[in-house]
ChimeraX commands (.cxc) that place a marker at each C-alpha (Angstrom):
marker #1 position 65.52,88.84,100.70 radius 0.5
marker #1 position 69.17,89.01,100.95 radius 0.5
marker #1 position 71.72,91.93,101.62 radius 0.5
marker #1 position 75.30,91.75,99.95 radius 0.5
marker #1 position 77.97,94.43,100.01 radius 0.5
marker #1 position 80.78,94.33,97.47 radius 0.5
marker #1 position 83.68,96.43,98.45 radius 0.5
marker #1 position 86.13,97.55,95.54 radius 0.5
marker #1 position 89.53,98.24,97.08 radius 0.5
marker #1 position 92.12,99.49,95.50 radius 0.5
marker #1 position 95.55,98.51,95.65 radius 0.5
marker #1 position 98.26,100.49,98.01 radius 0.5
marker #1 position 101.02,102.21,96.27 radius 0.5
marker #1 position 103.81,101.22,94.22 radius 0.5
marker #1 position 107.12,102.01,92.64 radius 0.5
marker #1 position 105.09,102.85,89.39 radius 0.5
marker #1 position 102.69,105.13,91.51 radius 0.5
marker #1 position 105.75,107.08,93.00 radius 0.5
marker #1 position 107.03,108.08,89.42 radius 0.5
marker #1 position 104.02,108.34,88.01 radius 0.5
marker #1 position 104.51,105.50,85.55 radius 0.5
marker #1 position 101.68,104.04,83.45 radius 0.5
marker #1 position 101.66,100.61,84.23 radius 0.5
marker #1 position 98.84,97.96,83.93 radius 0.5
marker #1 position 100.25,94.84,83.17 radius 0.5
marker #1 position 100.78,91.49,85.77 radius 0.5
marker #1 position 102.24,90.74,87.94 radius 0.5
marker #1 position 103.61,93.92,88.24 radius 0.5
marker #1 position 105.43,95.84,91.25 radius 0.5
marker #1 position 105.21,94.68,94.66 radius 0.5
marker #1 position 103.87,98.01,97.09 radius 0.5
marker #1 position 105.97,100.15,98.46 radius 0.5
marker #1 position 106.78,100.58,102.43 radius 0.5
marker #1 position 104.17,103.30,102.57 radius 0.5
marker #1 position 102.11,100.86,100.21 radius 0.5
marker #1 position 101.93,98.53,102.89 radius 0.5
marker #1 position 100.81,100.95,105.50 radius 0.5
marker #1 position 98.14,102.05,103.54 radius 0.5
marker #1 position 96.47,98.05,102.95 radius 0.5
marker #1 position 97.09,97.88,106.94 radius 0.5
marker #1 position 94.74,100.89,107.21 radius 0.5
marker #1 position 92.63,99.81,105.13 radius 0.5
marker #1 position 92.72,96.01,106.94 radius 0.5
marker #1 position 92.32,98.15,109.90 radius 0.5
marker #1 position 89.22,100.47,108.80 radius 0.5
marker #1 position 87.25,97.02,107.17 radius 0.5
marker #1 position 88.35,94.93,110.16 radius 0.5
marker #1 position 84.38,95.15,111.97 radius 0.5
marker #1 position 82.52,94.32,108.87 radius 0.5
marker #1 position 81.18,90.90,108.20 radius 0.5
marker #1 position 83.90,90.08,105.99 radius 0.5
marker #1 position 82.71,86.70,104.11 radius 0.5
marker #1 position 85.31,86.78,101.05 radius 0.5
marker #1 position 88.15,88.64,100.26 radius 0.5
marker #1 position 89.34,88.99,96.52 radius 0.5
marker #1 position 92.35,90.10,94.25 radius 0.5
marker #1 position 93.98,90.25,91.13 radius 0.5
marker #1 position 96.57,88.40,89.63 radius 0.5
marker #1 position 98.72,91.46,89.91 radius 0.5
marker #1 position 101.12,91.35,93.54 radius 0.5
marker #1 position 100.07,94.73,94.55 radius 0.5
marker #1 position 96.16,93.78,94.69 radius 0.5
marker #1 position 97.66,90.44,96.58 radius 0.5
marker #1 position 99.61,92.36,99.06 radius 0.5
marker #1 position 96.85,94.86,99.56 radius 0.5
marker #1 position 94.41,92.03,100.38 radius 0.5
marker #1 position 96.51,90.02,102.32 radius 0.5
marker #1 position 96.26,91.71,105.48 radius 0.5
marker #1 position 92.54,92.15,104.70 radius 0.5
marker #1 position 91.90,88.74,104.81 radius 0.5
marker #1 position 94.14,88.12,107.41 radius 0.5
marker #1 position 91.76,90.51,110.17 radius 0.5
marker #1 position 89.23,87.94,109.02 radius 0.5
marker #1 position 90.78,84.76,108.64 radius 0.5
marker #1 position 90.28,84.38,105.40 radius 0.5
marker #1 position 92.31,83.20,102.39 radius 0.5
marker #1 position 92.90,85.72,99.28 radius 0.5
marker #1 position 91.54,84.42,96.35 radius 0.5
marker #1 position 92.66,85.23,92.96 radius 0.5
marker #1 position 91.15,85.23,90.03 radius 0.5
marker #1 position 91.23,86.49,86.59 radius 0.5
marker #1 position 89.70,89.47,85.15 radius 0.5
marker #1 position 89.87,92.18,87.36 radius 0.5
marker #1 position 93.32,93.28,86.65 radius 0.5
marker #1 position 93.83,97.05,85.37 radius 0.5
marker #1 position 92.87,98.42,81.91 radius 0.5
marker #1 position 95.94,97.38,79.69 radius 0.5
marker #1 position 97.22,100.34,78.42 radius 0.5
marker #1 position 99.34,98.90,75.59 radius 0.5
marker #1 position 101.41,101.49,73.94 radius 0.5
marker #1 position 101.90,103.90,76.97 radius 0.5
marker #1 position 102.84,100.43,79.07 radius 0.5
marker #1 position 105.87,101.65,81.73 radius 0.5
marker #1 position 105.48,105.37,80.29 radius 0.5
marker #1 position 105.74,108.84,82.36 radius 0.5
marker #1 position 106.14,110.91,79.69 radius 0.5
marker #1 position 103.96,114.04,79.36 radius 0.5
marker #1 position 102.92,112.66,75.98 radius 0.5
marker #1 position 101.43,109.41,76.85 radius 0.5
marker #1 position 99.95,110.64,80.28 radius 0.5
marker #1 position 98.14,113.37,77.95 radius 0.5
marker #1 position 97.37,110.21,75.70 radius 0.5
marker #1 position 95.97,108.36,78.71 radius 0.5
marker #1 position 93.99,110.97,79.96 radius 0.5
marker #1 position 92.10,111.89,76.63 radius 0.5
marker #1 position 91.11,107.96,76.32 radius 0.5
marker #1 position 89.78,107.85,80.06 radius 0.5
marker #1 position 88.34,110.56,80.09 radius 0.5
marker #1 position 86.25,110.40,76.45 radius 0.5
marker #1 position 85.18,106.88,78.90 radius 0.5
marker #1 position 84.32,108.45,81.71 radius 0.5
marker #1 position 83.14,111.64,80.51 radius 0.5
marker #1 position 81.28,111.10,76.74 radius 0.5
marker #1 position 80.23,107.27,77.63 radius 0.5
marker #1 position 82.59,106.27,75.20 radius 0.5
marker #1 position 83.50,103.06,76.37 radius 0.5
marker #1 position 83.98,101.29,72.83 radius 0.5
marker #1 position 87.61,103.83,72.16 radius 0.5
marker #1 position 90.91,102.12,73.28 radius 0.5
marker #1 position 93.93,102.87,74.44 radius 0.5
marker #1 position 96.60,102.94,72.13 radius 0.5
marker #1 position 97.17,99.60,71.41 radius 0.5
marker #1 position 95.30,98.70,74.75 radius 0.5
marker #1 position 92.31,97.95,75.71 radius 0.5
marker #1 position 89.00,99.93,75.36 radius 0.5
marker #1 position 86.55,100.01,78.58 radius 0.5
marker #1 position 84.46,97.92,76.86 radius 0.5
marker #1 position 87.01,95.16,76.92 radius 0.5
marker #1 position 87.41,95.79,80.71 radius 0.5
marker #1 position 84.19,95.64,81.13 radius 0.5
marker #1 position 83.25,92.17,79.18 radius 0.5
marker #1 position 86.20,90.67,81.54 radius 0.5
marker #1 position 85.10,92.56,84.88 radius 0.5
marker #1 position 81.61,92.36,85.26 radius 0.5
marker #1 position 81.20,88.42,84.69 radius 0.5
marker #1 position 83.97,88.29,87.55 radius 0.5
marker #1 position 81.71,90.59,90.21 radius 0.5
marker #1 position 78.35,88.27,88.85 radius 0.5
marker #1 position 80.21,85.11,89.75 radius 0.5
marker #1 position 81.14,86.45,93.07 radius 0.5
marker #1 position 77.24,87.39,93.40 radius 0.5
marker #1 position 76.29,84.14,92.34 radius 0.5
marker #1 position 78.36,82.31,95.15 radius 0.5
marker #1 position 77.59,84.65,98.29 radius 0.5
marker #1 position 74.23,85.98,99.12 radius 0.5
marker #1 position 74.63,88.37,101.87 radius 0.5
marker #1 position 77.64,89.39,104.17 radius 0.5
marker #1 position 80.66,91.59,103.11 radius 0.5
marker #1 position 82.83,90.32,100.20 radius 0.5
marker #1 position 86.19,92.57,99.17 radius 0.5
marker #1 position 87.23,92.89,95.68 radius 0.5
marker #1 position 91.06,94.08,95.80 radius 0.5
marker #1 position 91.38,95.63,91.94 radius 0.5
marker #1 position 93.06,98.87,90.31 radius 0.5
marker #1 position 91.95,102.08,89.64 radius 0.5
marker #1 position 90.85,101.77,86.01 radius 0.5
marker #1 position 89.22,99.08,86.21 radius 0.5
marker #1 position 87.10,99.70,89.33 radius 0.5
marker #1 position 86.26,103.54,87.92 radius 0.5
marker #1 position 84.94,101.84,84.86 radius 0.5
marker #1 position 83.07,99.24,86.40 radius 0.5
marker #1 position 81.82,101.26,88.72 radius 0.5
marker #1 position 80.44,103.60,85.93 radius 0.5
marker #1 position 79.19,101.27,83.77 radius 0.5
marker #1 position 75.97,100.95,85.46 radius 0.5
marker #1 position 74.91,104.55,86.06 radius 0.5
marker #1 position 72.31,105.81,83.59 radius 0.5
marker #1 position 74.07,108.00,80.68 radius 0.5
marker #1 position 72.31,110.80,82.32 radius 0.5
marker #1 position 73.65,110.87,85.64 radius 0.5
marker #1 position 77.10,110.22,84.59 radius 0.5
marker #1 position 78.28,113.79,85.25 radius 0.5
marker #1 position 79.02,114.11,88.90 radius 0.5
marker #1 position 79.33,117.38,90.82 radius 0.5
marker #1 position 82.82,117.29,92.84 radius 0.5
marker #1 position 83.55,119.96,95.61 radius 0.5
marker #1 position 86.42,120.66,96.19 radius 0.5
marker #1 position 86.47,119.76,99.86 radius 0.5
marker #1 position 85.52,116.73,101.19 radius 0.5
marker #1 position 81.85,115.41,101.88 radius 0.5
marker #1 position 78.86,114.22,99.74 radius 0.5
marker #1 position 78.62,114.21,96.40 radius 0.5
marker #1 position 75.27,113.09,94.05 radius 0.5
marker #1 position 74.46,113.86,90.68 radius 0.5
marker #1 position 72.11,116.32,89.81 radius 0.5
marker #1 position 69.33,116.73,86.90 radius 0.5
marker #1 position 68.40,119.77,85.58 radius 0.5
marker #1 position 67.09,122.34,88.04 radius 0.5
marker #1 position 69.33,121.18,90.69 radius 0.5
marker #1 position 67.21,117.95,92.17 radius 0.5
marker #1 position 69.07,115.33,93.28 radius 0.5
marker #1 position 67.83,111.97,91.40 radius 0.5
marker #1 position 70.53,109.15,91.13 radius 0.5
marker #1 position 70.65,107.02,94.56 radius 0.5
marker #1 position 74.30,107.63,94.76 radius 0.5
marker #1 position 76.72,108.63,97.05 radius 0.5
marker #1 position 80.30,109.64,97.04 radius 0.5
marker #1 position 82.49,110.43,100.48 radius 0.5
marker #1 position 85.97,111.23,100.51 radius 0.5
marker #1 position 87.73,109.84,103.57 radius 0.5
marker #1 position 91.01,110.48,103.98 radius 0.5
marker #1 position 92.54,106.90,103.36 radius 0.5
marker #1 position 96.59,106.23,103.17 radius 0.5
marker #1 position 97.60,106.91,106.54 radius 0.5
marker #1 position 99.21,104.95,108.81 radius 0.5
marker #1 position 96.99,102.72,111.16 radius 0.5
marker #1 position 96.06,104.45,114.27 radius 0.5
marker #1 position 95.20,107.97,112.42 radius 0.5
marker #1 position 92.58,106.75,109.80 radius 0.5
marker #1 position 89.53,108.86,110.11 radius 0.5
marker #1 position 86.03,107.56,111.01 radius 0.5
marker #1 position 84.56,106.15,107.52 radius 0.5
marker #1 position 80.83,107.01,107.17 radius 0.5
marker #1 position 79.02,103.34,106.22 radius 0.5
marker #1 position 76.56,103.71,103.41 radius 0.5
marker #1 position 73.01,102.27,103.35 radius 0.5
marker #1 position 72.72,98.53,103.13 radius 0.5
marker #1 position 70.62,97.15,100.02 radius 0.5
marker #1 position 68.73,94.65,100.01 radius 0.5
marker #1 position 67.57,92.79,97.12 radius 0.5
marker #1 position 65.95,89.64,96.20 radius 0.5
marker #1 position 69.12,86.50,96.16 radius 0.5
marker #1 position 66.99,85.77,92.58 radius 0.5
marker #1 position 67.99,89.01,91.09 radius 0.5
marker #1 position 70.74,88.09,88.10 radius 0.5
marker #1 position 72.07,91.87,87.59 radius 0.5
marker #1 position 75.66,92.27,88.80 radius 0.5
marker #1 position 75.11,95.96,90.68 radius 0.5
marker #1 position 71.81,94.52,92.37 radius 0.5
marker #1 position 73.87,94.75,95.79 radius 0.5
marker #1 position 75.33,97.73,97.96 radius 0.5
marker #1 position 78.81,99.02,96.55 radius 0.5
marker #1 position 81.54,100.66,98.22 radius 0.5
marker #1 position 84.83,101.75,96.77 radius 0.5
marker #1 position 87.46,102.55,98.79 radius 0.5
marker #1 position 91.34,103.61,97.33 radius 0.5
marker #1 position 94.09,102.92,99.45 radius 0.5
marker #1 position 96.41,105.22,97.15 radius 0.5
marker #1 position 96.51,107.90,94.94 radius 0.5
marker #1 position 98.73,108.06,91.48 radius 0.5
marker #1 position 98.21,109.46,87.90 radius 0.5
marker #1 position 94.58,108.06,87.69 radius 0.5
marker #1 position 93.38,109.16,90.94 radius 0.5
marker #1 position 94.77,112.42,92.23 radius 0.5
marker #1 position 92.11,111.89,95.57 radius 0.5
marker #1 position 91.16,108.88,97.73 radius 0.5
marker #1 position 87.55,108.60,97.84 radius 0.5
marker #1 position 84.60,105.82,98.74 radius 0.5
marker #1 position 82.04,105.26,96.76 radius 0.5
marker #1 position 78.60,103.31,97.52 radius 0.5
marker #1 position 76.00,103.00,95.27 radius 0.5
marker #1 position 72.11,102.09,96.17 radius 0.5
marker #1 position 71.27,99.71,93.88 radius 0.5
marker #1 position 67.24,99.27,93.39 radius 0.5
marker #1 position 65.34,97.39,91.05 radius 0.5
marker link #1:1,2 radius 0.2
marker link #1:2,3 radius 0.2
marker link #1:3,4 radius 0.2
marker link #1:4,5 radius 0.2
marker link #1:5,6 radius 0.2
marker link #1:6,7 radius 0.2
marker link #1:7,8 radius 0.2
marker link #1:8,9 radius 0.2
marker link #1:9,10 radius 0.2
marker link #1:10,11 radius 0.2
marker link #1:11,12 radius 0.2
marker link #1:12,13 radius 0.2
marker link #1:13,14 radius 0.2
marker link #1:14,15 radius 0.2
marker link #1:15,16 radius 0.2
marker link #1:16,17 radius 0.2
marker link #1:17,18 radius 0.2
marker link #1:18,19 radius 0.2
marker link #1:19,20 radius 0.2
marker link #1:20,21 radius 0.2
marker link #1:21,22 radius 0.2
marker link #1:22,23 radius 0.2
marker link #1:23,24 radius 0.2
marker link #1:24,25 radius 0.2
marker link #1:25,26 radius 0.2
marker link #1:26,27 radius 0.2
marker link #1:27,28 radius 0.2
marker link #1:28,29 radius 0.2
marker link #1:29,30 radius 0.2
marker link #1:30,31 radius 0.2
marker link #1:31,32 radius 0.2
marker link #1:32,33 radius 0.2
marker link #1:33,34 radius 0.2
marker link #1:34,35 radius 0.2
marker link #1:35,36 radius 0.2
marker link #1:36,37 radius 0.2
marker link #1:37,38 radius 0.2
marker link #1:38,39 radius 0.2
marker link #1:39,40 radius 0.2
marker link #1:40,41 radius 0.2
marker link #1:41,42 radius 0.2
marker link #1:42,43 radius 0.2
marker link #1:43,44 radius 0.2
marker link #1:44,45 radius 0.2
marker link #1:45,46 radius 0.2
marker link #1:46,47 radius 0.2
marker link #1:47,48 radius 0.2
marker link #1:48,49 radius 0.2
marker link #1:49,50 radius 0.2
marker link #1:50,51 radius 0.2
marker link #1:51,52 radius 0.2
marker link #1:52,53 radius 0.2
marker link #1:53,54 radius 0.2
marker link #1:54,55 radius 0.2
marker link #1:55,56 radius 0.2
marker link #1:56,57 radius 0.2
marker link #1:57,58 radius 0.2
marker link #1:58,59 radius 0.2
marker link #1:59,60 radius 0.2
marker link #1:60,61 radius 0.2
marker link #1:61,62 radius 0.2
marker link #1:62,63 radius 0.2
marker link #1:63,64 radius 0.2
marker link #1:64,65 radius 0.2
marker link #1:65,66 radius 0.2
marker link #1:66,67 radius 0.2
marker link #1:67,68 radius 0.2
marker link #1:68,69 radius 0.2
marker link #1:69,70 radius 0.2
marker link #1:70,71 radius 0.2
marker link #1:71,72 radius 0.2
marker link #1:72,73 radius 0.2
marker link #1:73,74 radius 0.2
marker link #1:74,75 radius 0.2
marker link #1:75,76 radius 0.2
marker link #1:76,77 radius 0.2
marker link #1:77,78 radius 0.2
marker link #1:78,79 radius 0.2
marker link #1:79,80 radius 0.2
marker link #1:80,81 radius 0.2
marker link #1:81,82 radius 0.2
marker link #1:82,83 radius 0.2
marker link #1:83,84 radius 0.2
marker link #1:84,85 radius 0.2
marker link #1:85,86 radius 0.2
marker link #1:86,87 radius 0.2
marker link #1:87,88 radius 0.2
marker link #1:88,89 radius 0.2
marker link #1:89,90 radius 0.2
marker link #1:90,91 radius 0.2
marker link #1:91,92 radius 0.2
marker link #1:92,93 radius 0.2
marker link #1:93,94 radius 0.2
marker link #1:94,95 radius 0.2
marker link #1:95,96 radius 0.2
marker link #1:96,97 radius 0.2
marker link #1:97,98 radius 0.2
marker link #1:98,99 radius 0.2
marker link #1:99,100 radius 0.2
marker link #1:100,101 radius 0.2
marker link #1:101,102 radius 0.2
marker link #1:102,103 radius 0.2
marker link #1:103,104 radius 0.2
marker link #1:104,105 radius 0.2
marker link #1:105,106 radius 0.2
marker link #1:106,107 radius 0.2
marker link #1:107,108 radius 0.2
marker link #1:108,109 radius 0.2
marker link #1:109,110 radius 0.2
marker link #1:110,111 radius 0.2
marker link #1:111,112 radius 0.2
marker link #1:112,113 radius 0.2
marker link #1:113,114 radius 0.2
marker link #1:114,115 radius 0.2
marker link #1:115,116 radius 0.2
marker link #1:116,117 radius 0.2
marker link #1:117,118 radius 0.2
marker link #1:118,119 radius 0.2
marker link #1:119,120 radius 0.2
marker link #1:120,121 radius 0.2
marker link #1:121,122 radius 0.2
marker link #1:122,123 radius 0.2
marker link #1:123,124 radius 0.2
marker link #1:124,125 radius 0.2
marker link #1:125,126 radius 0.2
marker link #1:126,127 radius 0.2
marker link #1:127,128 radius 0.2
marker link #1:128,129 radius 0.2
marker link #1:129,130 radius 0.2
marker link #1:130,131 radius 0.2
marker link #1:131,132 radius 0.2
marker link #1:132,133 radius 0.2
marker link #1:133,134 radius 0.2
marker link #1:134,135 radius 0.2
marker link #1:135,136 radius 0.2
marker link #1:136,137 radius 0.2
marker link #1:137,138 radius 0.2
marker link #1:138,139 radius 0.2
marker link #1:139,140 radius 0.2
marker link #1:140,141 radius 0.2
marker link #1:141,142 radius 0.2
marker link #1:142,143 radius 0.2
marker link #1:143,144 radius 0.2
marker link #1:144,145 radius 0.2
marker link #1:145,146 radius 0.2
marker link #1:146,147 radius 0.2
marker link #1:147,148 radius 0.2
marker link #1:148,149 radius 0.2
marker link #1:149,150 radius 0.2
marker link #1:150,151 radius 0.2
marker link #1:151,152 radius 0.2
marker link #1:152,153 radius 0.2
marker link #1:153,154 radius 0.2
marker link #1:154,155 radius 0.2
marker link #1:155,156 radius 0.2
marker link #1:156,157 radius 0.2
marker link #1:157,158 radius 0.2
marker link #1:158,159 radius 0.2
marker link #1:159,160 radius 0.2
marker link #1:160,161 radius 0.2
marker link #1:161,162 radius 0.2
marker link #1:162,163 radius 0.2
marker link #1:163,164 radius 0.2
marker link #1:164,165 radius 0.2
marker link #1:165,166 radius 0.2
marker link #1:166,167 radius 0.2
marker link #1:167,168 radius 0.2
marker link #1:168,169 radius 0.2
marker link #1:169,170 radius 0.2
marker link #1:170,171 radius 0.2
marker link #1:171,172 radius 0.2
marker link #1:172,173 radius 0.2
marker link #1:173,174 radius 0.2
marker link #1:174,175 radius 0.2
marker link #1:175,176 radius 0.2
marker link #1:176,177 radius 0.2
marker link #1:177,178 radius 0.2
marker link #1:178,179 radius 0.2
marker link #1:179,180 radius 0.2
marker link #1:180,181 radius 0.2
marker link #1:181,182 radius 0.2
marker link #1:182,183 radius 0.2
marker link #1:183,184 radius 0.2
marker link #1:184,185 radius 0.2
marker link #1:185,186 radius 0.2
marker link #1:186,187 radius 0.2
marker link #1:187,188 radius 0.2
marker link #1:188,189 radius 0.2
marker link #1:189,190 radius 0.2
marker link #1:190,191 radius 0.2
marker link #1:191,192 radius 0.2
marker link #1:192,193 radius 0.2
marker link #1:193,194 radius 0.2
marker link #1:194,195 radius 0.2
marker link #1:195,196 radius 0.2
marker link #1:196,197 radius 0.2
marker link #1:197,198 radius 0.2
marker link #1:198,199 radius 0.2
marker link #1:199,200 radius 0.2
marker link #1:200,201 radius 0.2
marker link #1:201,202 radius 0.2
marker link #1:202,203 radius 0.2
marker link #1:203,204 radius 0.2
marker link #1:204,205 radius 0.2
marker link #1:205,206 radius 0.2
marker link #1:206,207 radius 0.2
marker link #1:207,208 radius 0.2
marker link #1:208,209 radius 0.2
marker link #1:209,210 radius 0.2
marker link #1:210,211 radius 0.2
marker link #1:211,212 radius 0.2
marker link #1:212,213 radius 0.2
marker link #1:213,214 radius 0.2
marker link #1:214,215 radius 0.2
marker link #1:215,216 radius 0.2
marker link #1:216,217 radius 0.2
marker link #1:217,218 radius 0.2
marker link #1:218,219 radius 0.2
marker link #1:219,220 radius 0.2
marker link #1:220,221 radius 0.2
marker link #1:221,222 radius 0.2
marker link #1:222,223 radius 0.2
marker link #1:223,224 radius 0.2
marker link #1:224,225 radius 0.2
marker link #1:225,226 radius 0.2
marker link #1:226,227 radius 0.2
marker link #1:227,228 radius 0.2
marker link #1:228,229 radius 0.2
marker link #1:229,230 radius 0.2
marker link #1:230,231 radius 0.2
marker link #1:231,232 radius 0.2
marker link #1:232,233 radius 0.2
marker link #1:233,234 radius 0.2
marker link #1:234,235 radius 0.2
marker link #1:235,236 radius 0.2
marker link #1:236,237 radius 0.2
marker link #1:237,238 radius 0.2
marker link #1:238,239 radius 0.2
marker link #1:239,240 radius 0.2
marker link #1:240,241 radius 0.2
marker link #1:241,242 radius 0.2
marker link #1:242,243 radius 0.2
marker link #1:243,244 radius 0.2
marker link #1:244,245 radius 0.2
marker link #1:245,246 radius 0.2
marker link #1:246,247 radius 0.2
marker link #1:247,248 radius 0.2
marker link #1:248,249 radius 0.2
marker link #1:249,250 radius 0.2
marker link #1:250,251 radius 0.2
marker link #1:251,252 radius 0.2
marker link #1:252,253 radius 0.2
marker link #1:253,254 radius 0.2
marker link #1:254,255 radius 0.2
view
């Protein structure tokens, strides 16, 4: 038996995030000042895990955001293809009421109906993001069997990977409002999906990050070929037109 925790970060704020700007394709902006603060505190809050690997995009504001990551660690970021955000095409660089209404009715038909096969216009479709994603996270499963391994993506991308394995009938999540935990009910209220969501108050600057709550480790047999057979955490170090709150995810993965 062997226990290995993926940790989906994503990347610290941008120009792009400040205006609200649709933009998805490398390499992209570099962060912002307050961008940088917020991969420190992340750095900072991941800094007493058993970091083995740290990961990132091609794009240089998931490289920026893991750099100081892999730095607490003394690790080097590596970078590899297919984990960069969902292409947006047509809305690429856009603001506009129009296309972030355009954006919104795409992701959401994804995140909400399971339709993962409809695409952005002249983008990609989660499906695409997926087929490019998901061999990424099973090569990183293939090379490390237990430990802590970061993944430093975009918010897109990690939503729909994250998604992607969660049965279609636990898809619909109950949010609070207010902070705390969140699972997935079935009808008549019982709680049935092994999954939990806690929303820590990420982005600030280092020294004032709140206590993070560490989710369950998973353990699972080092034979096991599926991608989500390990523990998953999610963790955004910003919030912009796709996220509108920081939250951490970790899913219980069981055979």
């Amino acid at each position: 038996m062997s226990t290995l925790r993926l940790v989906l970060v994503r990347h610290g704020e941008t120009p792009s995030n400040v205006i609200g700007s649709l933009d998805s394709r490398p390499p992209g902006p570099s962060l912002t000042e307050v961008g940088r603060r917020q991969a420190a505190a992340v750095a900072e809050s991941l800094a007493a895990l058993p970091v083995v690997a740290v990961y990132a995009s091609v794009a240089v504001r998931a490289r920026e955001t893991a750099a100081p990551i892999a730095a607490a660690h003394g690790l080097p970021v590596q970078v590899v293809d297919g984990i960069h955000e969902a292409f947006v095409g047509d809305l690429e660089c856009r603001n506009d009421p129009e296309a972030l209404t355009a954006f919104f009715e795409v992701f959401h038909r994804w995140t909400k109906s399971g339709e993962l096969s409809v695409p952005m216009p002249g983008g990609e479709s989660a499906q695409h993001v997926l087929d490019r994603f998901l061999p990424v996270v099973a090569d990183i499963r293939s090379r490390h069997s237990d430990g802590v391994v970061v993944l430093v993506s975009h918010g897109a991308a990690i939503r729909i990977s994250s998604f992607a394995p969660v049965p279609e009938r636990h898809r619909r999540l109950r949010r609070p409002a207010s902070p705390g935990e969140h699972r997935p009910r079935r009808p008549g209220g019982r709680r049935r999906f092994p999954h939990r969501l806690a929303l820590p108050r990420l982005g600030r600057p280092p020294g004032r990050l709140s206590a993070q709550p560490q989710p369950r480790s998973c353990r699972v047999s080092s034979s096991m070929p599926k991608w989500w057979a390990i523990s998953c955490t999610t963790v955004t170090a910003t919030s912009s037109t796709t996220s509108s709150s920081v939250w951490q995810m970790s899913r219980i993965a069981r055979r």
